[in-house]
N, C-alpha and C positions, 0 to 999 in steps of 0.2 A: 620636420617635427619628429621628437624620439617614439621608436617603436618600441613592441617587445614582443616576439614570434614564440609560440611556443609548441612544442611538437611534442605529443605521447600517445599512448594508448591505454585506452581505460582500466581502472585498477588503483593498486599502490595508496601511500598512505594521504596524497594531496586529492584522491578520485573525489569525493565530495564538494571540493573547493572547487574545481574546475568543471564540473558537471553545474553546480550553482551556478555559475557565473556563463557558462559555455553552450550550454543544453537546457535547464531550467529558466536561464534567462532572472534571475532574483537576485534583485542586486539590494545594496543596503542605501544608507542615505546619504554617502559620500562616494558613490561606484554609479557611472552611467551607461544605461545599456549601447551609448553610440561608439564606445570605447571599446567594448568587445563582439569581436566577429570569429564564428566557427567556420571553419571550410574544412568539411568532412573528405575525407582522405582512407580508401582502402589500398589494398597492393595491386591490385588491378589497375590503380593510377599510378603507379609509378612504373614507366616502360624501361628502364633504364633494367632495372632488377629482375622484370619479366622474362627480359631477352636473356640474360647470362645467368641467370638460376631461376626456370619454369616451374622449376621441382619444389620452388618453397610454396606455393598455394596448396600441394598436397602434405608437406610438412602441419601448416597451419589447419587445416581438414585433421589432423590426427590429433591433435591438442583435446585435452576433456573439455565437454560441455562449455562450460563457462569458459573457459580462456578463448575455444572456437570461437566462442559467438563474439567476446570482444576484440580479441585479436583480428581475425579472418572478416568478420561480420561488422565492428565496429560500433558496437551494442553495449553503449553508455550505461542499461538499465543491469548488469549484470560484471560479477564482478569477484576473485577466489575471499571466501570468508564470508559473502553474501548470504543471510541468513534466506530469504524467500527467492531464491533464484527460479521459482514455478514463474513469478509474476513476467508479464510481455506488456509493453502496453496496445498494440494491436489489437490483444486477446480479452484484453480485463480493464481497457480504456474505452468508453462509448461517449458518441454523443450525448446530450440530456433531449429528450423528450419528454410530454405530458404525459405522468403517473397517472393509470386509470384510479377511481377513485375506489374500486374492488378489493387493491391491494392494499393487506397490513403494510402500518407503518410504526416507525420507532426512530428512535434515537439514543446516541450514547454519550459521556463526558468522562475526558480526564481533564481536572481542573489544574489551572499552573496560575501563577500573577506572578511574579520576576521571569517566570519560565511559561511556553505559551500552552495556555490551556486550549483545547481541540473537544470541537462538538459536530457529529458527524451524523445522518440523516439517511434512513434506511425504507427503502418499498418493498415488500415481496412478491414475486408474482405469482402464478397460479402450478409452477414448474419448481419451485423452490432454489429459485435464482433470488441473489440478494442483490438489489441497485442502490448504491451510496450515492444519492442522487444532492446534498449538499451539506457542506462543510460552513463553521465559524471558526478559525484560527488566530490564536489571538500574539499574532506576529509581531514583535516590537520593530521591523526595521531592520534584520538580522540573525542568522541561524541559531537559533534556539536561546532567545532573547525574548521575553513576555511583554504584554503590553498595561502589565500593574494594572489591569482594572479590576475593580469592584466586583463583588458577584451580582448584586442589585441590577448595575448596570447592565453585564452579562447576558443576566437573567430578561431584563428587557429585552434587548434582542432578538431571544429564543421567543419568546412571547408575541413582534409584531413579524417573526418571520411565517410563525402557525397560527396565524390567525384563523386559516376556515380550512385547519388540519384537525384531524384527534391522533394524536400520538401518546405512546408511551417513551418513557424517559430509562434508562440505566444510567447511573454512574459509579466512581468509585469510590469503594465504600467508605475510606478516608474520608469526603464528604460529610459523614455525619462524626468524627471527630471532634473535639474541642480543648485536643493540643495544644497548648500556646496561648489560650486565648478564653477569658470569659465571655463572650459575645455569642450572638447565635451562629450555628453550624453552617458553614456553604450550601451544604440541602436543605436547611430552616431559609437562608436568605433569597433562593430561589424559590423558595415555597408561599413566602411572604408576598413576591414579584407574582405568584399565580403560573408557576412553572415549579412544575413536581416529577419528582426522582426516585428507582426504587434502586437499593444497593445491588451492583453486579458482580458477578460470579469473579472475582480477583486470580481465580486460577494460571497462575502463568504458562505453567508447561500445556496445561489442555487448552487454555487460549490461544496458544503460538497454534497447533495441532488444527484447531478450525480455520483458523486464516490459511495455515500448506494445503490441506483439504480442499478449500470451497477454490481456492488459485488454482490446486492443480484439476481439480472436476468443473472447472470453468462454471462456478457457480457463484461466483460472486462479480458483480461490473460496477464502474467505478466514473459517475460521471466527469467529463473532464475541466469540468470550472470547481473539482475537487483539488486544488495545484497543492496543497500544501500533504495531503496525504499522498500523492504519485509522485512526490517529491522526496518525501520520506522514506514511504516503505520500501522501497529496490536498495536503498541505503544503509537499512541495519546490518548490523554482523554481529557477532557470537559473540558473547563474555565469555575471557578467555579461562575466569575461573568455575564458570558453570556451561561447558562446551552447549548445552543442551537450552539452552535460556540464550534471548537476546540481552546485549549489552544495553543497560540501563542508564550511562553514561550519556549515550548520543541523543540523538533529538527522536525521542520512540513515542511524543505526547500523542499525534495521532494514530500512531499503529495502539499504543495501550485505550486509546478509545475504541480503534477497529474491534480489539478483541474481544473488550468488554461488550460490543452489541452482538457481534458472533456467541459468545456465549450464552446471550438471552434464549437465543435457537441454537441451541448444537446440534449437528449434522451429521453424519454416520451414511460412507457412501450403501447402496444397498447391495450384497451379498447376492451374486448369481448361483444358486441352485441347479446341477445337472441333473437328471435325472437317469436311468440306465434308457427309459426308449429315444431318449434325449440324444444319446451317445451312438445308437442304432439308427435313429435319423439322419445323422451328422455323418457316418459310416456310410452309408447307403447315398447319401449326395455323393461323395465321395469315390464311391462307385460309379455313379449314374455320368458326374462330369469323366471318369477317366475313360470310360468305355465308350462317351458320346449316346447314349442311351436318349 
């Protein structure tokens, strides 16, 4: 039976395709998962190379950041142009457990029908950690392919998944539009369904800005039957004509839901304040460990 072996390391302009297929495991509806097998491979598995140039695991050690971790490390999730390179999934991937019923909750939407609209599901705890504890994606069978439903339909959904929840809603604000169309608005048609929406904060630069923040202050977790958002977001990269902005091109439906609920609570790490006896305490340890006091 014909093979096809393919050897790389993560990166480059096919990373997506092969991370889909190889690592993600999401296949469409003509690709079977028995067809593709990963067999993870560092330089430490290859003795041949080890023996006649030792020297190249410290070459790969010197690499920045990101190339380290994929080259040397082999870290699918990272990658040069990588818009949120803070994200690990180690770090910001948890199990799902039961939400005390203490914490605020919410939710967020960007809506899509030929493109998939993404509704993502938020606890907060007492620590002001945010748990995206579930996602609706509305996946047609295919990377960034909608699954054309209705928003009535939709909106059902959201309705028997919160039944003995009280949530608040954000979406975007395009929602209450009526572009194109006499009909009622995506936020009337949910609203109709008995699922209600207030407009979110659309900001893109301060959006991107709370998502780097709460990733790199490990303040946001991300349960992991969230596949369609841990799937995404390690994948955006930078519009090449607004360095400072994600590309809008790719498949960003649930990272532009992410942001929209991060913005409902914006974040601001807190400011440590020294003090001058602050600095005389700090001094004086300082002393006390070097004399053994």
């Amino acid at each position: 039976k014909p093979r096809a072996y393919y050897t790389m390391n993560p990166g480059g302009e096919s990373h997506a395709y092969f991370k889909r297929l190889f690592i993600d495991r999401q296949f469409s509806e003509n690709e079977k998962a028995s067809d593709y097998v990963f067999i993870p491979a560092k330089v430490q598995d290859n003795p041949v190379l080890m023996e006649s140039n030792p020297e190249y695991v410290q070459t790969l050690k010197a690499l920045p950041e990101q190339l380290r971790k994929a080259h040397l490390d082999g870290d699918w999730d990272v990658f040069i142009g990588q818009v949120f390179s803070e994200f690990a999934r180690d770090k910001h991937v948890v199990k799902p457990f039961a939400i005390p019923k203490q914490w605020t909750k919410f939710r967020s939407m960007d809506w899509g029908y030929s493109k998939p609209y993404a509704i993502l599901w938020y606890a907060v705890d007492f620590d002001g950690v945010i748990y995206i504890y579930r996602e609706i994606y509305g996946y047609g069978g295919s990377a960034d392919v909608g699954t054309k439903e209705i928003a009535p339909i939709v909106a059902k959904k959201v309705r028997e998944l919160e039944k003995s929840e009280d949530v608040i809603g954000y979406a975007d604000p395009a929602c209450w539009s009526k572009t194109g169309h006499d009909g009622p608005t995506i936020a009337e048609s949910f609203a109709q369904e008995g699922v209600y929406w207030n407009p979110a904060d659309n900001d893109r630069i301060q959006g991107k800005m709370q998502v780097h923040l709460r990733l790199k202050e490990n303040k946001i977790k991300i349960f992991d039957n969230c596949q369609h958002l841990i799937r995404t977001l390690p994948a955006l990269v930078y519009d090449e004509h607004r360095p400072e902005d994600v590309d809008s091109k790719q498949e960003d439906h649930a990272y532009d839901s992410l942001r929209y609920g991060l913005m409902s609570r914006p974040w601001t790490p807190e400011k440590v304040v020294k003090r001058p006896y602050d600095e005389w305490r700090d001094e004086d340890d300082r002393k006390v460990s070097a004399w053994g006091v």
